[in-house]
N, C-alpha and C positions, 0 to 999 in steps of 0.2 A: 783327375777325371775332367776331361774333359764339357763347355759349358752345354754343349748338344747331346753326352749323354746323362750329364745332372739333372737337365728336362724330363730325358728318356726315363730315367730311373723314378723323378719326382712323379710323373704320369703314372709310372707302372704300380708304382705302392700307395699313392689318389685312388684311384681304379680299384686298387684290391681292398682298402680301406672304404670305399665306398659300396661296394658287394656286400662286404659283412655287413656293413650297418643294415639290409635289406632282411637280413637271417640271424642275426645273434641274440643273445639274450644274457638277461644277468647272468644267467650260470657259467656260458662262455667267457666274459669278461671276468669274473671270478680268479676262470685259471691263467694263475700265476708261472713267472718262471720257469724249470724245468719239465715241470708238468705240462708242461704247451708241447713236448715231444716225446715219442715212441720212449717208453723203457731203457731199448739200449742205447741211445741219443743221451741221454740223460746227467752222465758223469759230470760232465767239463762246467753242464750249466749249476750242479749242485755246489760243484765249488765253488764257481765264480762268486754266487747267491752269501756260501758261506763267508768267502774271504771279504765280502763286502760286509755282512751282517758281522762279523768282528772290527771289521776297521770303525763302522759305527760305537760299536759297545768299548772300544779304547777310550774316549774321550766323551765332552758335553757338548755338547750344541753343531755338529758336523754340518758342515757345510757341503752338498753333493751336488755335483755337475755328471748330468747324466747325457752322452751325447749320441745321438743316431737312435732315438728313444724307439721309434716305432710307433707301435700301438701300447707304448707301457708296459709289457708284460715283465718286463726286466726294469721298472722306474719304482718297483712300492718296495722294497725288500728295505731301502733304507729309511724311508719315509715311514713304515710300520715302526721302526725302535728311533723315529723322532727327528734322526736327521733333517733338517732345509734342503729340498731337494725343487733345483731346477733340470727342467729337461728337455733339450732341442731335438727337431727335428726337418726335413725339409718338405716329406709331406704333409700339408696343414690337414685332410682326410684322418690320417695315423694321431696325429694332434685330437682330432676330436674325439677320435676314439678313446684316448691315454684319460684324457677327461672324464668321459662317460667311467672309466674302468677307476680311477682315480674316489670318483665319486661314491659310486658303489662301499667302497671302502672306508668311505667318510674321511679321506686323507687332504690334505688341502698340498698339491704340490706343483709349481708353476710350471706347466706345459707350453712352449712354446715353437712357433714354426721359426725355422733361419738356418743359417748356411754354415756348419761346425769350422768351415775351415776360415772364417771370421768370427771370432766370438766376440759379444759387447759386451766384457772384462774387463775390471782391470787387470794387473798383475796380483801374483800371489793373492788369489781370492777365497778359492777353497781345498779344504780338505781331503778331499775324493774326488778321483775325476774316475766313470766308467764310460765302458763302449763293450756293447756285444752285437759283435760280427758284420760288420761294417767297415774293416780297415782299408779294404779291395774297393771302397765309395769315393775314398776320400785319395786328396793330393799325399803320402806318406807325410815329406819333407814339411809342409805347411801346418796339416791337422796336427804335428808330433811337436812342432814349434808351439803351436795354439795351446794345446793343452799341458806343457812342462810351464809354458809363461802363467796362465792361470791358477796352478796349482800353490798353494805355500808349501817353503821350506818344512819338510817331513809330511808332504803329502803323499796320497798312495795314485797312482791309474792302474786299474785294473779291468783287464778284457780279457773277454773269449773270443773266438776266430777261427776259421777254417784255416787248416796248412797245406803249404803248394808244394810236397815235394812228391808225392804218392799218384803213381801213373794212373792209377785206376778214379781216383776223386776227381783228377785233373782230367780226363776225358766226359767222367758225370758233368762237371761244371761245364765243358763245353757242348755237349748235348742239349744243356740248360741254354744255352746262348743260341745256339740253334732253333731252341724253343720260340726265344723272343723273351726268356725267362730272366735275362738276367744282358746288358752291356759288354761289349768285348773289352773295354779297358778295366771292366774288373777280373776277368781274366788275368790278365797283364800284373794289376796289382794285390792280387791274393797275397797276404800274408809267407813268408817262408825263412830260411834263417840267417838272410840276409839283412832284413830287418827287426829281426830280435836283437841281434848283436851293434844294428845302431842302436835300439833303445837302450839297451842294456848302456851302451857307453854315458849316452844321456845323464844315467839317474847315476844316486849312490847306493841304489840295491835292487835288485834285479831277481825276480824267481820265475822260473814254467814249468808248467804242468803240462805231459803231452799222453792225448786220448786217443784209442781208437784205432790202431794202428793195421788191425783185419778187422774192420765194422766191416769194411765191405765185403766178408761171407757171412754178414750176419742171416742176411738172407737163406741162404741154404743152410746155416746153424739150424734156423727153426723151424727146419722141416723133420729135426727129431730131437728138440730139448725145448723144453718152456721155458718162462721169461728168465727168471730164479738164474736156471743151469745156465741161458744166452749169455747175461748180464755177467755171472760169476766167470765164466769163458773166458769171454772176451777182456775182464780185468786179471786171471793170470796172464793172458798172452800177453799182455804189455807191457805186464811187471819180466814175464820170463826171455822177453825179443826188447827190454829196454835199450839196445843198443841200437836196433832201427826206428827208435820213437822221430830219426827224422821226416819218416814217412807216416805219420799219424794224420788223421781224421782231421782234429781238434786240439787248441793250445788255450792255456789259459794264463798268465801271465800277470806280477802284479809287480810295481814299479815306484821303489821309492825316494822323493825327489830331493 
């Protein structure tokens, strides 16, 4: 990404972080993870959530690097079962919020502002490295360098992400950019299975998970089935069209180094 729209995007999520502070409240900061999206949204991040809450319960004392934090809503899942968890991001706004939400929780976890595709690391430092949905932010070639160097030998990176191969997501997202909602060079670098297959070479173990694959008639689904029947839908169809999962929604992904 370029450094004119690193600004842009730092501004936009400043901005959006600074509105909520105006209207939230405990209860908002409360919701966690998955729960921060619609029902049928919900798969990819339940995983993520899990495959991290085990990677913590493997071993003692985890060490997690959380990167592209946001407002936190995806930084407590490991920090609940004890893990050391830092977690960067580049708007300081999203930062104070992650604190605020942090707090609440009585968790003590280092929140900080800076730029993921520099990390102040050494090498092999921790255990976990996460990112949800953020890969379309960053440099690929840099961030993928950044985070294999900091992780130790038999660490995991595990992320969630939108995938670029599905006509119909890929014209939402450019609607979105039309909005003012989102940079054109993350266009450009949305996820897809070109860069699975470098990560994949990266590590010595590699898994994904892919979601989603008709979410977009979820809409007209539920104009004649409830949440239950949407939700259940939409997970045969993906298990039963597994063979187009290159066109899915959402990828989840865990990577071990």
């Amino acid at each position: 990404m370029s450094v004119k729209d690193k600004i842009i995007e730092q501004d936009r999520y400043n901005n959006s972080s600074n509105l909520k502070q105006n209207y939230i409240s405990n209860d908002f900061l409360k919701i966690l993870g998955a729960d921060n999206f619609e029902s049928h949204f919900q798969a990819p991040y339940v995983l993520y959530h899990t495959l991290i809450a085990n990677s913590v319960k493997e071993k003692i004392n985890v060490s997690h690097l959380d990167l592209c934090c946001g407002d936190g809503i995806h930084s407590l899942t490991s920090a609940k079962l004890g893990a050391k968890v830092i977690a960067i991001d580049y708007a300081e706004n999203s930062i104070m919020l992650a604190r605020q939400r942090a707090k609440i929780f009585n968790l003590n976890i280092d929140f900080r502002t800076g730029d993921v595709e520099m990390l102040p690391f050494d090498d092999n430092t921790f255990d976990l490295v996460t990112c949800a949905g953020s890969l379309s932010y960053v440099d690929s070639n840099i961030f993928l360098t950044e985070v294999f160097r900091v992780l130790k030998p038999g660490g995991k990176f595990i992320c969630v992400d939108s995938f670029n191969h599905n006509l119909f997501y890929k014209f939402n997202r450019f609607i979105h950019y039309l909005k003012g909602q989102r940079s054109y060079s993350t266009l450009k670098r949305m996820p897809n299975e070109k860069l699975l297959k470098k990560i994949k070479k990266q590590y010595h173990d590699f898994e994904v998970h892919y979601f989603g694959i008709f979410i977009f008639l979820a809409p007209l689904f539920k104009l004649f089935m409830n949440t239950k029947q949407l939700n259940n839908l939409l997970v045969k169809l993906d298990i039963f069209f597994s063979y187009l999962r290159k066109y899915s929604f959402k990828i989840v992904f865990k990577a071990i180094k």
